[in-house]
ZAMARGU-4260 file (C-alpha; in steps of 0.2 Angstrom, whole numbers, plus 5000, padded with zeros to 4 digits):
<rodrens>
0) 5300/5173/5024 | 5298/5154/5017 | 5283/5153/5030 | 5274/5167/5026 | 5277/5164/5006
5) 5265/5147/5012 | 5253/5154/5021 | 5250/5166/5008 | 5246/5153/4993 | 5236/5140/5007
10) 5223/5155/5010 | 5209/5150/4997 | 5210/5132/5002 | 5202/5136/5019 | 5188/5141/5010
15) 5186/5129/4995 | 5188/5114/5011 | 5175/5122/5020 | 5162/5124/5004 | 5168/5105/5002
20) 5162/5100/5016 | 5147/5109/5016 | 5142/5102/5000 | 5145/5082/5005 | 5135/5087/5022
25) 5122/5094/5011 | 5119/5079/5003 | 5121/5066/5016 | 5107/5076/5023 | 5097/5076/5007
30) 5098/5058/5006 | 5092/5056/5024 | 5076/5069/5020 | 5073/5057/5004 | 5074/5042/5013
35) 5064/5048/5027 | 5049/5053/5015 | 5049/5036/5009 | 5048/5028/5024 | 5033/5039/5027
40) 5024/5036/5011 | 5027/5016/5014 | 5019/5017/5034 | 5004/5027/5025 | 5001/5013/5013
45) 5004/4999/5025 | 4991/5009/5036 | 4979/5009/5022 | 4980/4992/5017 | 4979/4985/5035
50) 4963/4995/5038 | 4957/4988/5020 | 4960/4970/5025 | 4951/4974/5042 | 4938/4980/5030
55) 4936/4965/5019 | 4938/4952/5034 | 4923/4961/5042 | 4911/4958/5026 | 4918/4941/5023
60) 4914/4935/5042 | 4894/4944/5042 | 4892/4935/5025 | 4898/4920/5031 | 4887/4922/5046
65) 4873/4925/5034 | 4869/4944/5034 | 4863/4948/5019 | 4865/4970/5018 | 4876/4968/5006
70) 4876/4975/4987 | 4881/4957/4981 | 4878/4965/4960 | 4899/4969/4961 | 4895/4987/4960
75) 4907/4999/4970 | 4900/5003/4987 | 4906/5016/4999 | 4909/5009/5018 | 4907/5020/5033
80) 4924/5020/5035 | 4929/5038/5026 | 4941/5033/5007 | 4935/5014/5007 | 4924/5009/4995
85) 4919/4988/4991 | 4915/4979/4979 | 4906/4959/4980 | 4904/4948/4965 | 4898/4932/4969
90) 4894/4915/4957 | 4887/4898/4960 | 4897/4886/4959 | 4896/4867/4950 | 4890/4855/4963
95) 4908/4843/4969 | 4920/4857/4964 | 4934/4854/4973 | 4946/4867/4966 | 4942/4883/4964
100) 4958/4889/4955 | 4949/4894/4940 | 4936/4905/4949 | 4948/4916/4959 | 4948/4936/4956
105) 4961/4940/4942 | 4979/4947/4952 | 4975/4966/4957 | 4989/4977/4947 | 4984/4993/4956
110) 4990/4996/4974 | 4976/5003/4982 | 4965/4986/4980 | 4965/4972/4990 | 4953/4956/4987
115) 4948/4942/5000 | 4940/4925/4989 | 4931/4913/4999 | 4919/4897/4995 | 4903/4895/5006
120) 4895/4877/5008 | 4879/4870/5004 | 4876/4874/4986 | 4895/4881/4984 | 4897/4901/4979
125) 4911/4909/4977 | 4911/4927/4985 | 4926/4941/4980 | 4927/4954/4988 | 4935/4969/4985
130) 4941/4984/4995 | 4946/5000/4986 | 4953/5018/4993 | 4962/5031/4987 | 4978/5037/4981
</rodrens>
């Protein structure tokens, strides 16, 4: 009789367990699906910037080599590359500068720029160059 007097007061705790358990599963699994979108989001951006540096490297090696086809007025310019667009400013430099600290691109506060500096010799320029893409 004593058993059965038990069995009959433990019969909603079955159930208020197994929605307890339901719910902590839940939001392990929740926290695993935010997590993983995150990770996603970060690749796409790393992506993005890698191919943006690849970008600027390119136009900073041909000017360096001396090709001349680009828009050097620092007006935004749309790349083959589909989403990048890039931007050169360039300025002469004093004859015997040897530091170029004051000269360099003010720090980028948006994440989807990047900006390469770099000095050529001869009569010394400064060239910035500056790679853009979307969201």
């Amino acid at each position: 009789m004593m058993a059965q007097h038990i069995l009959r007061n433990e019969r909603g705790t079955t159930l208020i367990q197994v929605l307890g358990a339901v719910i902590i599963l839940t939001m392990i699994i929740l926290s695993f699906v935010g997590i993983s979108q995150y990770t996603t989001a970060s690749n796409r951006d790393t992506d993005k910037r890698d191919k943006a540096l690849f970008i600027a490297e390119e136009i900073v090696n041909n000017l360096r080599a001396g090709v001349t086809t680009y828009d050097l007025s620092g007006t935004e310019t749309e790349t083959t590359t589909s989403g990048f667009k890039y931007r050169i400013k360039t300025e002469t430099l004093s004859t015997g500068v040897t530091d170029i600290e004051p000269f360099k691109a003010t720090p980028i506060t948006t994440r989807n720029q990047l900006t390469l500096t770099f000095v050529t010799g001869g009569t010394p320029e400064l060239y910035a160059v500056t790679v853009i893409w979307g969201g």
